[in-house]
Structures are given as C-alpha cells and as structure tokens.
FIGUMAR-676423 format. One record per residue (C-alpha): x, y, z; chain; residue in one letter; residue number from 1. Coordinates in Angstrom, 2 decimals. Each point is the difference from the previous one (the first is absolute). Layout:
N
        x        y        z  ch  aa    i
        X        Y        Z   A   A  NUM
...
***
This chain:
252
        x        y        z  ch  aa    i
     2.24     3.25   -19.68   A   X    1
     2.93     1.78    -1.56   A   X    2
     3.66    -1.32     1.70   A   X    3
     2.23     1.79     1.04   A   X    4
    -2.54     2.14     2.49   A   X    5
     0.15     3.58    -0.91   A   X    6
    -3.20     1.49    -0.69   A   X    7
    -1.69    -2.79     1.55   A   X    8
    -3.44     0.84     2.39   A   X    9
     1.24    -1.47     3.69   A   X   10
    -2.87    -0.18     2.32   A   X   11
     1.54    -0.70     3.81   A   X   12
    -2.52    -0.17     2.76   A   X   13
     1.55    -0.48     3.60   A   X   14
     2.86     2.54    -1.43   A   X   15
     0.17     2.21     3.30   A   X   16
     1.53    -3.40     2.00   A   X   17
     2.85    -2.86    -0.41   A   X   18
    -0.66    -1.76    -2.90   A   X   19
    -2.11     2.43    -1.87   A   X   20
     2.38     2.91     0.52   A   X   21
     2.75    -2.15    -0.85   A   X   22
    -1.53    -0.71    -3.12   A   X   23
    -0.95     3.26    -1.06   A   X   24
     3.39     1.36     0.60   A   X   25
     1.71    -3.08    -2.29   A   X   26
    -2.40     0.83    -2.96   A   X   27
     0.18     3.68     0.53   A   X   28
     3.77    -0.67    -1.03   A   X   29
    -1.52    -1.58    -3.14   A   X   30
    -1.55     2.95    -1.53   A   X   31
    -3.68    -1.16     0.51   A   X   32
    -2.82     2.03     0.22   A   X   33
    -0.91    -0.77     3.28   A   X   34
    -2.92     0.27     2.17   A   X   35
    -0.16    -0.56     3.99   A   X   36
    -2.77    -0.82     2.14   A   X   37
    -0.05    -0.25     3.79   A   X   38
    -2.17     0.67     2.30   A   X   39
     1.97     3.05     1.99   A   X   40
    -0.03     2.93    -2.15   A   X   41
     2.52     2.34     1.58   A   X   42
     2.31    -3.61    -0.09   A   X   43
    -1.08    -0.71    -3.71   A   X   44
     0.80     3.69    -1.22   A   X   45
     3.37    -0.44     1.35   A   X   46
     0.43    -3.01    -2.06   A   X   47
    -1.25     1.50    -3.16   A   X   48
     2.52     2.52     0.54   A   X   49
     2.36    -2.14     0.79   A   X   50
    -0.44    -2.23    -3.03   A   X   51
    -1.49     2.16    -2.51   A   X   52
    -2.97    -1.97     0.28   A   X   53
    -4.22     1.16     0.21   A   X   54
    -1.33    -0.03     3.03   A   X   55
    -3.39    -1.90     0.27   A   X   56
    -0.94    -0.38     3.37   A   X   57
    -2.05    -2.99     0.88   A   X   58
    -1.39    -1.60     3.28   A   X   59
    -0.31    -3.72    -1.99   A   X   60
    -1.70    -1.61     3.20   A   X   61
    -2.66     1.98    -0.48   A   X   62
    -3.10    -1.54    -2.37   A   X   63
     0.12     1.34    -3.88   A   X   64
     3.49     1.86     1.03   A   X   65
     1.92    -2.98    -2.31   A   X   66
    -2.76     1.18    -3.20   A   X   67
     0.77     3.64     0.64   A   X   68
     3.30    -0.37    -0.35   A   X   69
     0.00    -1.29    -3.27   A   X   70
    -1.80     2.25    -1.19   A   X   71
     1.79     2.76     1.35   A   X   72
     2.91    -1.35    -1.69   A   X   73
    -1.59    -0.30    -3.30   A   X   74
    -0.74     4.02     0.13   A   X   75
     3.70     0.76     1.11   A   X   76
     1.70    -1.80    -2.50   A   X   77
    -2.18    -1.60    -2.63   A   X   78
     1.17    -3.66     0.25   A   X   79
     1.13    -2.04     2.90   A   X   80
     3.10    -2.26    -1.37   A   X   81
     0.74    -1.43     3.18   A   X   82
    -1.33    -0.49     3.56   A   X   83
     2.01    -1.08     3.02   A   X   84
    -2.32    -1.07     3.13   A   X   85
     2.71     0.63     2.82   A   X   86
    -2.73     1.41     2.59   A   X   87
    -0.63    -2.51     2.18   A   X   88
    -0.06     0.04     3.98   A   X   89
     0.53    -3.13     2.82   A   X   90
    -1.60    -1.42     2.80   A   X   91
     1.59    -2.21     3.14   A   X   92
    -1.82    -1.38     2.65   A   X   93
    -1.91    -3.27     0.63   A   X   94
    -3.06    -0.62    -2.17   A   X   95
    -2.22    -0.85     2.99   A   X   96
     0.69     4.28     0.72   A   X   97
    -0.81     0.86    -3.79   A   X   98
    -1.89     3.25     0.03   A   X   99
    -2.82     0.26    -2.46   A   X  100
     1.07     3.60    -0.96   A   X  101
     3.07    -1.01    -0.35   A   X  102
    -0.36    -2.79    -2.17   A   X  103
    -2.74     1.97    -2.12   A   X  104
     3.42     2.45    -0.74   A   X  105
     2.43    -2.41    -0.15   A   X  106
    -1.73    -1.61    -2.86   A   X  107
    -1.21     3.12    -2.04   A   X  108
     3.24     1.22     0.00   A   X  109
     1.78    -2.80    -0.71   A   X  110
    -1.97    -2.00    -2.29   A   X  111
    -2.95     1.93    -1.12   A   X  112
     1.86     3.14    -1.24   A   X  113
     2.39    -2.29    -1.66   A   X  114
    -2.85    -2.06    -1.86   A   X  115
    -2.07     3.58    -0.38   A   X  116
     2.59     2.06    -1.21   A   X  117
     1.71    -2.76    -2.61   A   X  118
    -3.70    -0.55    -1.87   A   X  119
    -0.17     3.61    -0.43   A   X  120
     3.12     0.34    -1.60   A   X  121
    -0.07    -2.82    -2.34   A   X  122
    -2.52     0.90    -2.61   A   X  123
     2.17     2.35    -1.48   A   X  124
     2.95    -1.62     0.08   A   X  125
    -2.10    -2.75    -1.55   A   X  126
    -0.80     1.92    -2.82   A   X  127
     3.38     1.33    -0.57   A   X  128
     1.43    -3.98     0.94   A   X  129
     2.68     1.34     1.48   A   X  130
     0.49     0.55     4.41   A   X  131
     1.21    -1.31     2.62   A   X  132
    -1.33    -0.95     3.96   A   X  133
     2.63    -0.39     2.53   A   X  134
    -1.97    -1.27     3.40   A   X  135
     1.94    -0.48     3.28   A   X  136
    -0.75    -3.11     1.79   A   X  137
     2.14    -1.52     3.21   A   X  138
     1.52    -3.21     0.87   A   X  139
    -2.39     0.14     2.83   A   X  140
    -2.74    -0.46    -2.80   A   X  141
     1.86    -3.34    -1.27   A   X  142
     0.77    -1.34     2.77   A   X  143
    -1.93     1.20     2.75   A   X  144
     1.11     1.68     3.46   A   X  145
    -1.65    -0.71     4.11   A   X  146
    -1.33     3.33     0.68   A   X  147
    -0.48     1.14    -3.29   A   X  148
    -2.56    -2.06    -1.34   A   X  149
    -1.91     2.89    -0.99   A   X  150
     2.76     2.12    -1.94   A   X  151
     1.24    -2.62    -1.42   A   X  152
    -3.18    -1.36    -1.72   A   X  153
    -0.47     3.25    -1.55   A   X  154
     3.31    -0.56    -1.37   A   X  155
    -1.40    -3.67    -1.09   A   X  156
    -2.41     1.91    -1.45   A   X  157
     1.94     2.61    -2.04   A   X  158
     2.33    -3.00    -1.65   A   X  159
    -2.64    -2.37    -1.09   A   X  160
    -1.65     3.29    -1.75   A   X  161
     3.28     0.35    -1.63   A   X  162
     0.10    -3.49    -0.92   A   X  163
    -3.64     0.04    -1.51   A   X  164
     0.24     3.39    -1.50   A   X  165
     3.06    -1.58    -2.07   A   X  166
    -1.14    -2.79    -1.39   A   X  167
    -3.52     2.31    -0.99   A   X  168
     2.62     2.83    -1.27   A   X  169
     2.01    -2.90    -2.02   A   X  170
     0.91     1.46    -3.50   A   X  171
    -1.71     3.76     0.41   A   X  172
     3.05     1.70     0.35   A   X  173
    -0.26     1.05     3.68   A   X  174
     1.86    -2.43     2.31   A   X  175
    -0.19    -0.20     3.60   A   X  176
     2.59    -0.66     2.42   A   X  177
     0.35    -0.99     4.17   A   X  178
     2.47     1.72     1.90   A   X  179
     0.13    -2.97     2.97   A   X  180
     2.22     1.68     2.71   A   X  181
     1.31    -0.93     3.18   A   X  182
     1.32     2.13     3.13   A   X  183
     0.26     3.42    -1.06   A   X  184
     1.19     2.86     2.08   A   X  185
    -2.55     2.68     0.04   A   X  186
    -2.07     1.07     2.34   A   X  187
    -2.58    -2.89    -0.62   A   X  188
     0.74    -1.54     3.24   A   X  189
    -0.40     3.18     1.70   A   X  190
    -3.63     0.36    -1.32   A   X  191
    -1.03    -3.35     0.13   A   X  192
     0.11    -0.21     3.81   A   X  193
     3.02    -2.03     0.77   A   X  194
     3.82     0.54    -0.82   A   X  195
     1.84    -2.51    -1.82   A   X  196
     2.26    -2.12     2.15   A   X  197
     1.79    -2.70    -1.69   A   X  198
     3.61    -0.33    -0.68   A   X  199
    -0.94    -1.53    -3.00   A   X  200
    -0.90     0.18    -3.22   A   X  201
     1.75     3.75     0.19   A   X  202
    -2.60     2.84    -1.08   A   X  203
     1.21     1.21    -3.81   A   X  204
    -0.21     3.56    -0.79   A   X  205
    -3.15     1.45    -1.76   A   X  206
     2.30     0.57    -2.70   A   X  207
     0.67    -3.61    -1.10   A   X  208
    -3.31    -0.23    -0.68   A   X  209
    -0.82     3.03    -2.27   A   X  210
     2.63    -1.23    -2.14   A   X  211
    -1.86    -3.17     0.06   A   X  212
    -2.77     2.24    -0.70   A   X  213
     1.51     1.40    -3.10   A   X  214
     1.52    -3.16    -1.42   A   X  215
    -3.10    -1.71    -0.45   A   X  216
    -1.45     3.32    -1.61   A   X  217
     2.83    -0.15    -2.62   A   X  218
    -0.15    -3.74    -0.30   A   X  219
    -2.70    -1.35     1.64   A   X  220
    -0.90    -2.93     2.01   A   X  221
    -2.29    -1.99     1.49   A   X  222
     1.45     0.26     3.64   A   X  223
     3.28     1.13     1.81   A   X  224
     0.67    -0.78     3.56   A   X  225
     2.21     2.38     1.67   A   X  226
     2.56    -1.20     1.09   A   X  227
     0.55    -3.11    -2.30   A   X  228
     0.79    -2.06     2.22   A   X  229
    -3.02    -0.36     1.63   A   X  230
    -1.40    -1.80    -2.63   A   X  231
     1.22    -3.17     1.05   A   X  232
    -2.49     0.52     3.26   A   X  233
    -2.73     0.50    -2.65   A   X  234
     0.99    -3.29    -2.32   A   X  235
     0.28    -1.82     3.70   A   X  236
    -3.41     0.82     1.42   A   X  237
    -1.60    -0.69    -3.64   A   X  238
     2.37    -3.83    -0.07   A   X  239
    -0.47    -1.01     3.55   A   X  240
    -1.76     2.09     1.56   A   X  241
     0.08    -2.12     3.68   A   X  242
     3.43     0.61    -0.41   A   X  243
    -0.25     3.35     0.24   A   X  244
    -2.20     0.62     2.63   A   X  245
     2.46    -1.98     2.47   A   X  246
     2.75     2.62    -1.39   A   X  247
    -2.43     2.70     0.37   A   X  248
    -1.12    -0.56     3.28   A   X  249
     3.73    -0.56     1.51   A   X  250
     1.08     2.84    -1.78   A   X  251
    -2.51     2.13     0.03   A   X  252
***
C-alpha cells in the first residue's frame, strides 16, 4: 500500500459506534476513499455523510453477512486496500448464566465476521502484495476478566488470528496489525449489560485509539495497546503470571 493514505480503499465495519466512528472520522481527514459498514442504516447514512464515506450496511452476526460484505465492497470500489474490524459487541455476567443465543452472537460477531470477512479480502490484496488488516482485540483477551470469560475469549480469539495470519502473511506485502485496547469510553459498557465502575485504569477516548488505528496503517505493526502503559500488565501476566493474578484479584 501506497503511504501517505490518499486514494487509499478504507474498509471500517463497526463505523456507526465508538471506535469505528472514531476511526472513520480520523481517516476521512486523510483523503481516503472510504467505505462504512454498520448494521443501522439510518445511523450508517449519517456517517457516510458525515465522512464522505459509502455506506454498506451490514448485520455481521448474521451467517455469510462477513462474505457479502466483501463482495459488496469489491463492486463499490474495485479493490479493498484496507480493512479495519472495529465491530465488535460485549457481554458481562457470570458464565454459569451464559445464554446459548447469546453466545452463538457474541462469537459470530466478534470472531467469525472478523476471520470471514479478512479471508475474503485477502486474495486480492495478495495478488496486488500490497494491504493492510487492522483487527481490534482487548486487554480482556490477554489477560482475561471474572464475568467476561466469554467476550473476552473472542477477543483471545481475534489476537491469536492476528498473530497466525502474520507470520502466514510474512513477506506478501499485506501486514497485519492488533489494536490491544483497554477502558474506552463509549457506550460499550452500556450495551454489554453492566456500567463500568472503577476509578481506575481511567476510560481513554475513542479517539486515542483511531489514531492508533491510523498509525499502524501508515507504519504498521504487529500490536499496539492503548494506552501504553498497560503493557507492563501484559509483559507481567506473560513473566509471572501468579503474580498477577494476586494483583488482579485485589485490584480487580
């Protein structure tokens, strides 16, 4: 892929909420041509208009949706450069009260679409050895969370995909990068049943992470945790990981 951006084929799914509409707003500002997917279309039109993106609305929890979208893609535009997975959803509650449906959701959304959609895109970008895959994982999927074992082993998921995907990828020309965040302030908590009430780490705005988001797509990398600092939990629970399940469990 070309750098600096302009001209470049974005592909952001999730781009009605947080992250995703964070995102789309930062590249929008980078003269891509962009293309928006979400799952409300009234919402998604807004966006588009918003950020001079194409609209492509999308339900990716639904079976085949991920494939469709591709293709649909392919027709508007010709090429997909680049494809940021920022649709994702959350779940809180104990896992003895996990509800099948649920679950079933939780995980096409999350990981399905995200493995789905990313094989779709990459034969062409193959052939032209040139793209980029920007995948949004969680600290809770490094390090795990009580009461959200589920989400956060779709988010285990998602980052050992990346991680594979990689080392497959190394040398084509298409890299793949982890955006690893933390506590971000969007209506995630909202949605996923349960507010967020800790004093600490403090939630970072959607924001930080776009730009996170469109780093990595100018210079990429393997993985970026947002914030940076929260790394140091990550190196801890891979070192000694005892050690951090006492500090996890005091602190929460």
């Amino acid at each position: 892929m070309a750098s600096p951006l302009p001209g470049t084929v974005c592909l952001v799914t999730g781009a009605t909420g947080g992250i995703g509409h964070a995102t789309a707003r930062a590249l929008s500002a980078h003269d891509v041509r962009l293309l928006v997917s979400a799952r409300d279309e009234d919402r998604l039109a807004e966006v588009a208009r918003e950020t001079g993106g194409s609209p492509l609305a999308a339900d990716l929890a639904r079976p085949g949706a991920a494939s469709d979208l591709a293709q649909a893609a392919l027709e508007s535009t010709g090429r997909v450069d680049a494809v940021v997975h920022a649709a994702g959803v959350g779940q809180f509650g104990p896992a003895a009260a996990l509800d099948p449906g649920a679950l079933e959701s939780l995980v096409a959304l999350n990981v399905t679409s995200v493995i789905e959609l990313t094989c779709a895109l990459l034969p062409g970008m193959l052939e032209r050895r040139e793209g980029r895959i920007v995948a949004m994982g969680s600290v809770a999927g490094r390090l795990g969370h009580r009461h959200e074992a589920a989400y956060a082993a779709t988010k285990a998921a998602v980052s050992v995909f990346c991680d594979s995907l990689a080392e497959e990828l190394g040398g084509s020309g298409v890299s793949v990068s982890l955006i690893t965040p933390g506590v971000v302030d969007t209506a995630f908590f909202e949605r996923r049943g349960a507010p967020y009430e800790r004093t600490w780490p403090r939630p970072v705005p959607p924001e930080a992470v776009a730009q996170r988001v469109v780093e990595v797509l100018l210079r990429p990398r393997d993985e970026v945790v947002v914030p940076a600092f929260l790394s140091g939990a990550l190196r801890l629970r891979g070192a000694l990981p005892g050690v951090y399940r006492a500090f996890a469990r005091r602190f929460g």
